[in-house]
C-alpha positions in Angstrom: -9.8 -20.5 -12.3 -7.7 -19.0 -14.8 -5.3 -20.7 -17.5 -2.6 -19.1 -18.9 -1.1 -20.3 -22.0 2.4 -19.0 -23.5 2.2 -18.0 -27.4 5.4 -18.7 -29.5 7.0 -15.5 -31.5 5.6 -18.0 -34.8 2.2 -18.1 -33.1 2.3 -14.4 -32.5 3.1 -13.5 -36.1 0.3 -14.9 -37.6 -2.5 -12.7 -38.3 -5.4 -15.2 -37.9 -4.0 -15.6 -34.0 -7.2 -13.7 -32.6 -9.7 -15.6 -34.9 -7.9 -18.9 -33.9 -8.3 -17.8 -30.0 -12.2 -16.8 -30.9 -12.6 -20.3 -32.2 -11.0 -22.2 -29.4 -13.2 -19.8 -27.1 -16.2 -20.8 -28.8 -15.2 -25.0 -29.0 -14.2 -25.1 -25.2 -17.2 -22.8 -23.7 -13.8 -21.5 -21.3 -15.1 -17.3 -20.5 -12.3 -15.2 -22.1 -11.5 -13.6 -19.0 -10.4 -16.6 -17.6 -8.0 -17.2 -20.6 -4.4 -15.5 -20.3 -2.0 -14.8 -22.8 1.7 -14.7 -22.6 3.7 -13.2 -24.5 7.4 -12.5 -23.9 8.9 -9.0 -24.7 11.2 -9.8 -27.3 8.5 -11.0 -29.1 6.1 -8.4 -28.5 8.7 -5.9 -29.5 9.7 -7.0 -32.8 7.0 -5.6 -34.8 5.4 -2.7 -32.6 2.8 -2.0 -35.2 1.4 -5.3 -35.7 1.6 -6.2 -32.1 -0.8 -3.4 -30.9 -3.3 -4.0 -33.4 -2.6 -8.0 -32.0 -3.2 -7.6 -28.8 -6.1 -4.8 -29.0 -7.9 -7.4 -31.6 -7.5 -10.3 -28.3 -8.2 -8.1 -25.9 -11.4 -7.3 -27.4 -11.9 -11.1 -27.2 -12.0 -10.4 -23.3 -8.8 -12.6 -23.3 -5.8 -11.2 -20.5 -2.4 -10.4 -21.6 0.5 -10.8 -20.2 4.0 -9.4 -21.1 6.3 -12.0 -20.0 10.2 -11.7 -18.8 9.8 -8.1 -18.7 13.1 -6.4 -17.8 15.3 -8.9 -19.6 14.9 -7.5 -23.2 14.2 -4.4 -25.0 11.9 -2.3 -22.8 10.6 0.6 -24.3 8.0 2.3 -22.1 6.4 4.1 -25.0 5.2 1.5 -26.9 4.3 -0.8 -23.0 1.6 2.6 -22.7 0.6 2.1 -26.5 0.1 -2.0 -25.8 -3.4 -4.0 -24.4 -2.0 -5.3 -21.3 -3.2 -6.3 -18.1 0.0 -8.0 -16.7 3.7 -7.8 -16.7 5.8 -10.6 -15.8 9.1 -9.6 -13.7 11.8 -11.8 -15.3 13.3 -14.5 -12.8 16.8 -12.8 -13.5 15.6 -10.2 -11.1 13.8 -12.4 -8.6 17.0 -14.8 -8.0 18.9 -12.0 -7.5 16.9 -10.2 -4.6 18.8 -10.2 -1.5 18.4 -7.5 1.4 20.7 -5.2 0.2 18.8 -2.2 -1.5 20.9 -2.5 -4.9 18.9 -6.1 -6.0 15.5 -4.5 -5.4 15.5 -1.6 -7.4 14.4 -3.1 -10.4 12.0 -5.8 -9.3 10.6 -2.2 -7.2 10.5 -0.4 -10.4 8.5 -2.9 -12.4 5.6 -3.3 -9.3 5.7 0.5 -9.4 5.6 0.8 -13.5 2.6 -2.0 -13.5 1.1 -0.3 -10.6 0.6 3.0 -12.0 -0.2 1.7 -15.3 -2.7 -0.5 -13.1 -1.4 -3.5 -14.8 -1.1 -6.5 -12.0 2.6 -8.2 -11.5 3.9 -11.2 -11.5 6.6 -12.1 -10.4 9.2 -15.4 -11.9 11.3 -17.7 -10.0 10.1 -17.2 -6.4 12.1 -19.6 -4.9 12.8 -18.7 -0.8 10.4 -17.4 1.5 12.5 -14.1 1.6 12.1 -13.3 -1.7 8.2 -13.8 -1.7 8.0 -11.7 1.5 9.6 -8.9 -0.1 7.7 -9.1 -3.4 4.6 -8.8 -1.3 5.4 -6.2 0.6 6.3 -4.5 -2.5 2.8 -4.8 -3.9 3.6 -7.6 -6.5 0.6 -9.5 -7.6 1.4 -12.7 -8.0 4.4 -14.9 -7.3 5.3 -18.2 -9.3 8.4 -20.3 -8.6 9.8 -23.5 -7.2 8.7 -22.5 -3.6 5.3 -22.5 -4.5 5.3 -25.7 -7.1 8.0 -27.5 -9.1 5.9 -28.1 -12.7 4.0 -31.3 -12.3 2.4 -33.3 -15.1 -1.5 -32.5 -16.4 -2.7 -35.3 -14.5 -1.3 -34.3 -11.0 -2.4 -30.8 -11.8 -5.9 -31.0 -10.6 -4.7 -32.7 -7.4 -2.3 -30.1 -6.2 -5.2 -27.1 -7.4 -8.0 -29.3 -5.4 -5.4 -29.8 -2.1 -4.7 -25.7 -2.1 -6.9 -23.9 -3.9 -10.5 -25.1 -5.2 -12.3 -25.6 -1.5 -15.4 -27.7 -1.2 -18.8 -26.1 -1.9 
């Protein structure tokens, strides 16, 4: 099962981020792939330069990366084709706003199509009714997480709620 963990713009800065990531690899035993990195894309656009060499120098760990809230802040699609990605994150801003009228799903569309043909998976923020899951499925999104699925819970309620729906006896 996978764990993703959110970095901080001050965690992102620092150089020694994919060394520190190696390390905590190596202390845990956890397989890279099953480690996912968030980072939102405010951070990831503030220094271009140094976040491709970033995120190439995880990747090459084996670590996932995700771009989190995409859509909310400054999207540039030539630097998203020049960044080590394997997931975007549709910001919740677009997810509370779906509605059946064609208007609220053109961008949540656009950014399952943009990860699609970058083959970069989607998730999608602040799934909170069953319409807005339906239509984020039949739109090819990836992944849904939100308040219909779980409220947060505390690390020692986690395991309960992953053993009651997803880890299935052997």
């Amino acid at each position: 099962m996978a764990m993703a963990v959110n970095l901080s713009a001050i965690q992102f800065e620092n150089p020694e981020l994919p060394a520190y990531i190696a390390g905590v690899l190596q202390r845990t035993g956890l397989t890279p792939e099953l480690l996912h990195v968030e980072i939102t894309e405010t951070t990831v656009m503030k220094q271009p330069d140094q976040t491709e060499n970033l995120l190439r120098e995880i990747s090459a760990l084996g670590v996932k990366i995700s771009i989190d809230d995409f859509g909310a802040g400054y999207s540039s699609l030539s630097y998203l084709m020049r960044f080590t990605a394997n997931k975007l994150k549709i910001d919740r801003a677009f997810t509370q706003q779906l509605t059946e009228r064609r208007n609220d799903q053109i961008i949540p569309t656009a950014i399952i199509n943009l990860g699609r043909s970058l083959h970069l998976e989607t998730v999608a923020e602040g799934v909170e009714t069953e319409f807005q899951l339906q239509m984020l499925k039949d739109k090819g999104c990836t992944y849904a997480q939100g308040y219909l699925l779980s409220r947060p819970v505390p690390p020692d309620s986690a395991f309960e709620l992953l053993k009651q729906h997803w880890i299935r006896p052997s």
